[in-house]
C-alpha positions as CSV (number, residue, x, y, z in Angstrom):
1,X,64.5,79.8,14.9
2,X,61.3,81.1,16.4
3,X,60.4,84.8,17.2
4,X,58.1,86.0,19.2
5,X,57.2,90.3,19.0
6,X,57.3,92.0,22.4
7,X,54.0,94.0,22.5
8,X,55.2,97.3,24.2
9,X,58.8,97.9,22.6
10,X,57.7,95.9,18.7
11,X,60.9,93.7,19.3
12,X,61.5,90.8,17.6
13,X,63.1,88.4,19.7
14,X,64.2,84.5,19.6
15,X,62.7,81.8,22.0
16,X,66.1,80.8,22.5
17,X,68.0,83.5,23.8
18,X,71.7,83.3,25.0
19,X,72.3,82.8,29.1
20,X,75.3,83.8,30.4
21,X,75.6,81.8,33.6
22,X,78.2,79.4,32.4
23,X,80.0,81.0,29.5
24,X,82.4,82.2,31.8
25,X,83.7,78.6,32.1
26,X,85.2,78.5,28.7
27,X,87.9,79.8,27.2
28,X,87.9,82.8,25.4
29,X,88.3,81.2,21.5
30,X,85.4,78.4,23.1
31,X,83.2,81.4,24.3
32,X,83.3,83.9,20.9
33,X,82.8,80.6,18.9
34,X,79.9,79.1,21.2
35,X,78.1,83.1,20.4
36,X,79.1,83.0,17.4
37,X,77.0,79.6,17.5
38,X,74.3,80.4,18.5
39,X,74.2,83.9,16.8
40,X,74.3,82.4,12.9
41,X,71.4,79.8,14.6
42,X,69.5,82.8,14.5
43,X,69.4,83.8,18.6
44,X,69.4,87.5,18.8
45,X,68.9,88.1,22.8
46,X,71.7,87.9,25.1
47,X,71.3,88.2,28.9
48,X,74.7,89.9,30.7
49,X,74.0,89.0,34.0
50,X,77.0,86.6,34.4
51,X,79.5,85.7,36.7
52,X,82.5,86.7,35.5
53,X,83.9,90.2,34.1
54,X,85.8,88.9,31.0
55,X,82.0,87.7,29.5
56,X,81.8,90.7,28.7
57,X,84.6,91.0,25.7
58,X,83.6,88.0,24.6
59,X,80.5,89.6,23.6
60,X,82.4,92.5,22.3
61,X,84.4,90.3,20.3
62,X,82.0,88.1,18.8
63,X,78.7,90.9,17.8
64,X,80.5,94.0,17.9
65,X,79.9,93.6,14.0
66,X,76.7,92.6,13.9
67,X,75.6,94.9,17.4
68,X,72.3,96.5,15.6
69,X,71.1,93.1,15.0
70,X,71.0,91.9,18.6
71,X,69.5,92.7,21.9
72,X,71.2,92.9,25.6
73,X,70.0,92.6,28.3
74,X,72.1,94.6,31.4
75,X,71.8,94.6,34.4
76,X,71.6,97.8,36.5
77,X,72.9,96.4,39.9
78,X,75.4,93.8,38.8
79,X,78.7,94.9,39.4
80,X,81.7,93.6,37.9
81,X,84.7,96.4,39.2
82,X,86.2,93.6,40.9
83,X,86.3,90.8,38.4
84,X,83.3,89.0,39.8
85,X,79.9,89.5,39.9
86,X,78.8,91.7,42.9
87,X,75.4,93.0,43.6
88,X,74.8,96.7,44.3
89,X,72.4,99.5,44.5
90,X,74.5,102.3,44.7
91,X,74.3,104.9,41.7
92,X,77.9,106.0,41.8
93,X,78.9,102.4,41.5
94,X,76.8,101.3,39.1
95,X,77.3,104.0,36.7
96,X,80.7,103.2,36.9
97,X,79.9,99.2,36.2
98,X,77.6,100.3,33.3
99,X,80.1,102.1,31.6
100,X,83.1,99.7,31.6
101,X,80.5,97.3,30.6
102,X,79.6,99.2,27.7
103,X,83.1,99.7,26.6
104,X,83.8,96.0,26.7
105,X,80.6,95.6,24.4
106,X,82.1,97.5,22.1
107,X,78.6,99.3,21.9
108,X,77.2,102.5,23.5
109,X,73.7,102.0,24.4
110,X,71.3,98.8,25.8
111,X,68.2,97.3,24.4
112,X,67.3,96.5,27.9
113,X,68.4,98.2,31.4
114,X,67.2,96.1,34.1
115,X,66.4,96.6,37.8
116,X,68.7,94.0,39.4
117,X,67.4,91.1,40.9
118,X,64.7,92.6,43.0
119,X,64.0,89.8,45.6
120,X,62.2,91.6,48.9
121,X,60.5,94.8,49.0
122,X,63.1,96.3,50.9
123,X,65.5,96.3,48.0
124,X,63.4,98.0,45.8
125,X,63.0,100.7,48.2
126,X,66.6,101.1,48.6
127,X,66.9,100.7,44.8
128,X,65.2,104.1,44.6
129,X,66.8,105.3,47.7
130,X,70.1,105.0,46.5
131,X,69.5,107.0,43.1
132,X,69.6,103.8,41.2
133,X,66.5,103.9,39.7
134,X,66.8,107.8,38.9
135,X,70.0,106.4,37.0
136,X,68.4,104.1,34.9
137,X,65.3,106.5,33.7
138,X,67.9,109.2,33.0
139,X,69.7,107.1,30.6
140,X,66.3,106.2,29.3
141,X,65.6,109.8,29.2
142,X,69.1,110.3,27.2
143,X,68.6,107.5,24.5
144,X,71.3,105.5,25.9
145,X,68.6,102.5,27.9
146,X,66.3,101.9,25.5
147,X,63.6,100.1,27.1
148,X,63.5,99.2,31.0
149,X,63.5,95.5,32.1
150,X,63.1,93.6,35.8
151,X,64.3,90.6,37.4
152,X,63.0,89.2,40.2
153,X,62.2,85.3,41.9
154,X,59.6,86.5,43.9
155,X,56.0,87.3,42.6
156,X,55.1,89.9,45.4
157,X,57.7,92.0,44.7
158,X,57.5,91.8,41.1
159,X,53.7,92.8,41.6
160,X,54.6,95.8,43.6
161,X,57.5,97.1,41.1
162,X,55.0,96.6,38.0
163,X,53.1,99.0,40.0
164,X,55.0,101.6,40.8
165,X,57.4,101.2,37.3
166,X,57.0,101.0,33.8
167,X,58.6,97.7,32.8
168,X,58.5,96.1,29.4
169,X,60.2,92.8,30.4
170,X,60.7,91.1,33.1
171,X,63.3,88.4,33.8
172,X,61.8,85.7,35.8
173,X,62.8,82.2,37.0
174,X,60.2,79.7,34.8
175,X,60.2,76.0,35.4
176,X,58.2,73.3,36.7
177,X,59.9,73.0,39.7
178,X,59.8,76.4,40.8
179,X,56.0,76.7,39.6
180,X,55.3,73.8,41.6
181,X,57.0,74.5,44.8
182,X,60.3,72.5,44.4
183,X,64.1,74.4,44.9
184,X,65.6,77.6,45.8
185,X,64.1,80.0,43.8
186,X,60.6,78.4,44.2
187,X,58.8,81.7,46.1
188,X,55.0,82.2,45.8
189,X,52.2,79.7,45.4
190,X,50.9,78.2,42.4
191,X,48.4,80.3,41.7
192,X,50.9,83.5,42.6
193,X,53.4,82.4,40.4
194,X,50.3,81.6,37.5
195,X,48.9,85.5,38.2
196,X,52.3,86.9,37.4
197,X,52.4,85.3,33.8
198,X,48.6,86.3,33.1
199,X,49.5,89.9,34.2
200,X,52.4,89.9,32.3
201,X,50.8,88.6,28.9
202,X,48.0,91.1,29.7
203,X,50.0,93.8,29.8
204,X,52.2,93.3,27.1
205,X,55.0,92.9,29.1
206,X,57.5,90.1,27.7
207,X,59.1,87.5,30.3
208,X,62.8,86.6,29.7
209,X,63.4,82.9,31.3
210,X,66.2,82.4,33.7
211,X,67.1,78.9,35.2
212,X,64.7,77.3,32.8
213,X,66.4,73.7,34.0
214,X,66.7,74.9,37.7
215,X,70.1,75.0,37.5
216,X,70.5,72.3,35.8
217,X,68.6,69.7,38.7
218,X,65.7,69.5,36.6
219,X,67.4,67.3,34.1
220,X,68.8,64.5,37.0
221,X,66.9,62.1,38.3
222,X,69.7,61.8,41.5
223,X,69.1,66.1,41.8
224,X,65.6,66.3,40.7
225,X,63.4,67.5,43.7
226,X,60.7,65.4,41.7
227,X,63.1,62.2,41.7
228,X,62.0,62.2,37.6
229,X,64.4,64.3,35.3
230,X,63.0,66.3,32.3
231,X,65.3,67.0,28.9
232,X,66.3,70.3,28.4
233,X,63.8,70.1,25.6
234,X,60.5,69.4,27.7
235,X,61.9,72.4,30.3
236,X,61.9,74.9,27.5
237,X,58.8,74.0,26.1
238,X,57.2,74.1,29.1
239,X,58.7,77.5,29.6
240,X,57.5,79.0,26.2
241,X,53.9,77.5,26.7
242,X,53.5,80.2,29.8
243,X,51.8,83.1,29.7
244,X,53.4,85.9,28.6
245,X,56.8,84.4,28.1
246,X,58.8,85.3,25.1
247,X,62.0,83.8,25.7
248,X,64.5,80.9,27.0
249,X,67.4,82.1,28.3
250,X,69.6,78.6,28.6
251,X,73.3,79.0,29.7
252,X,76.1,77.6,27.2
253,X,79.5,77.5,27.4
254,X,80.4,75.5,23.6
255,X,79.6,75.0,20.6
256,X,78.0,71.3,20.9
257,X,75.7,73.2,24.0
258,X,75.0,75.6,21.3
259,X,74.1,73.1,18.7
260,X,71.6,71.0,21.0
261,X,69.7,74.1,21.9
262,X,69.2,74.8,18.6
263,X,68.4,71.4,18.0
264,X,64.9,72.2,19.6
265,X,63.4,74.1,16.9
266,X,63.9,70.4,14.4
267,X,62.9,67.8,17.7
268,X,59.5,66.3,17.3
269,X,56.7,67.3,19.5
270,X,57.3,64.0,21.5
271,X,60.9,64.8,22.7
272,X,58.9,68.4,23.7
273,X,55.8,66.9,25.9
274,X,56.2,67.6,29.6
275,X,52.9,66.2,30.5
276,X,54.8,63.8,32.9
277,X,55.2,66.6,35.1
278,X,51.3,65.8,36.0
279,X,52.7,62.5,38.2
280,X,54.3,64.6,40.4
281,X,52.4,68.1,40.6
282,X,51.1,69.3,44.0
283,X,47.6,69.0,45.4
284,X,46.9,72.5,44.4
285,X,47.8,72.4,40.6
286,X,45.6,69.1,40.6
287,X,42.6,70.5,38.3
288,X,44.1,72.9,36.2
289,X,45.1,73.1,32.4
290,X,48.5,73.9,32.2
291,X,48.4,74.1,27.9
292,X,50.7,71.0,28.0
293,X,48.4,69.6,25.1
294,X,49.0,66.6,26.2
295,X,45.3,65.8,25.5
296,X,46.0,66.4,22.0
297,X,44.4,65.1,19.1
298,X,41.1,66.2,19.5
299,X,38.7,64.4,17.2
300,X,37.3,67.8,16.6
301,X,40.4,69.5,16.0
302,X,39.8,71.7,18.9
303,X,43.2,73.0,20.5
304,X,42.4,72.5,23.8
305,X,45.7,74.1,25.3
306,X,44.8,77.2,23.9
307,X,41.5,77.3,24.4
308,X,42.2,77.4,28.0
309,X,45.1,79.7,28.1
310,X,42.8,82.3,26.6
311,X,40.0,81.9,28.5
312,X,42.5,82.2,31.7
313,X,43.8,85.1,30.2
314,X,40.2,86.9,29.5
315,X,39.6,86.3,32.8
316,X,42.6,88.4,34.0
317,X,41.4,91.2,32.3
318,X,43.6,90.7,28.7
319,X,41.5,92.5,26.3
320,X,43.1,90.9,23.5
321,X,42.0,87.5,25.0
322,X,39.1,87.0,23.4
323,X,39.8,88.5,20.0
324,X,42.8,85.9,19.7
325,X,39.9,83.0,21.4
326,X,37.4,83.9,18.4
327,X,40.2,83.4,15.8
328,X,40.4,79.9,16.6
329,X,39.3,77.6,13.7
330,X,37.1,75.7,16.3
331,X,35.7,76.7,19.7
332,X,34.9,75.3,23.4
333,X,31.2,74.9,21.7
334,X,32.2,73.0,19.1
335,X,33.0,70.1,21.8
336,X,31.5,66.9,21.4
337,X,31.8,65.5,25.4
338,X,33.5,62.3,23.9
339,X,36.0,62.3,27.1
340,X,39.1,61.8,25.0
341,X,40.8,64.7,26.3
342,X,39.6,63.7,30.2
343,X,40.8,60.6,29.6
344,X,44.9,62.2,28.6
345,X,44.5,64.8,31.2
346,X,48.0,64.1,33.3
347,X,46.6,67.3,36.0
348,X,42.9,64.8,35.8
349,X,41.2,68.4,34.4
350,X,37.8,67.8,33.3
351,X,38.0,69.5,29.9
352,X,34.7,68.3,28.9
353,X,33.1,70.5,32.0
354,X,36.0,73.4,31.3
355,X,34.7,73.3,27.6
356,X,30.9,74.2,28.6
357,X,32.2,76.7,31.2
358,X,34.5,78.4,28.5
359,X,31.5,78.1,25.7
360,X,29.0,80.0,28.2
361,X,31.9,82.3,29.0
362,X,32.3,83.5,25.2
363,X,28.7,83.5,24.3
């Protein structure tokens, strides 16, 4: 296992974390063995926004013992009263979710309370309205929420509500698809979508990863809105090579799903490279490093992918950008203009022009 430290809360927390989207599929001795899974495979996030209320002793059963060693993930919003998942931004009923919640946890405080699923504007302001929000920062205020999280699709409204609120991670939907204007979920441009993981690695603020295979169409070629499938390996990778993201959040509902997510960490970096994504990117992301390192090896020994990413991130204003840039063991300067990486480029960036730009930038 991996871990990445969340900046504002010091959290150390697995690139693979748990999803809970399908867990609710299994049985209950499948379920607390598939946590149990992925728990001794060293994941120690768990989302609870999940579709059905008996997740939720699951969880209890399988980390009650070990609950100091984990982090959740709940949802303020996502009510589960009536068995199901139900949506909500009424105080009265949420406090009332949160606590039966809790009590199936077996635990009596969250890692992370999230404002749930803020799509549109409008339900941000009626998230306050309702005395939702007032909730959550009391329970902050209390000890019981320790840090405050956000989950959103939509990159306008995340930019207002990282405005107005303190948020130290935000749950966003992360794959090529949606980055590149394909499915359901896929709201904002490129470049929107691209300014939301800069801020958010700026900032310090961590990104949690939902639908990281776009619901699972990303890895079909009949389903695919590219017509290509990716592995769940190449979707995850691409995920964790954003900006600002600190974890996956893939669903799983057994031990064998389990035991091929964990498989990630041993797969070689060939079963990881998503540069095919660069066949089928739009117009607009023509041009642009996406730190796919496909160009890779440089004869230099230049790494190109990160080179870029901090740059990018300099540019947005990270004032840690260019201290991590000027740890590199070699620099945009020491290019030689061979053309190998221009050559590789699947997104046809010309790194040998990038590399002067970045080199003049840094000077």
């Amino acid at each position: 296992m991996e871990y990445r430290i969340n900046r504002r809360t010091g959290d150390q927390i697995s690139v693979l974390g748990f999803g809970t989207s399908y867990i609710a599929n299994a049985t209950e001795k499948d379920a607390v063995e598939t946590i149990e899974k992925a728990y001794a495979g060293g994941v120690n996030y768990f989302d609870l926004a999940t579709a059905e209320a008996r997740t939720f002793s699951y969880f209890g059963t399988a980390l009650g013992s070990v609950r100091e060693k984990v982090l959740y993930q709940i949802h303020f919003g996502a009510d589960y009263l009536a068995g199901t998942y139900g949506w909500t931004t009424d105080a009265e009923t949420i406090k009332r979710s949160i606590d039966w919640q809790l009590k199936n946890l077996k635990t009596d405080y969250i890692d992370y309370g999230f404002i749930h699923c803020m799509d549109e504007i409008s339900d941000w302001q009626e998230y306050q309205q309702n005395g939702a929000y007032r909730l959550l920062l009391d329970m902050k205020e209390q000890g019981m929420v320790r840090h405050i999280g956000l989950s959103s699709h939509t990159p306008a409204t995340i930019q207002t509500v990282l405005d107005e609120a303190s948020v130290d991670v935000l749950m966003f939907s992360v794959n090529p698809g949606y980055d590149y204007q394909k499915g359901e979920y896929a709201k904002g441009s490129v470049g929107e979508r691209a300014a939301i993981y800069r801020r958010c690695e700026a900032e310090g603020i961590g990104i949690s990863v939902m639908k990281p295979f776009s619901g699972g169409q990303l890895l079909d070629d009949s389903l695919s809105p590219f017509g290509q499938a990716l592995t769940q390996y190449q979707c995850m990778q691409y995920a964790l090579d954003r900006p600002g993201v600190l974890t996956v959040l893939p669903g799983m509902s057994s031990v064998e799903q389990a035991e091929h997510l964990l498989g990630f960490f041993e797969a070689s970096y060939a079963e990881k490279d998503y540069s095919r994504i660069g066949s089928f990117s739009p117009a607009d992301a023509v041009g642009h490093c996406v730190y796919c390192n496909h160009c890779k090896p440089c004869p230099v020994g230049i790494d190109i992918g990160l080179v870029n990413k901090y740059y990018d991130l300099a540019q947005n204003g990270d004032s840690m950008a260019a201290e991590h840039y000027y740890g590199l063991a070699f620099h945009a300067e020491d290019c030689l203009q061979c053309g190998h990486c221009n050559h590789r480029c699947p997104f046809h960036m010309d790194q040998m022009a990038r590399m002067g730009e970045i080199a003049r930038y840094f000077r």
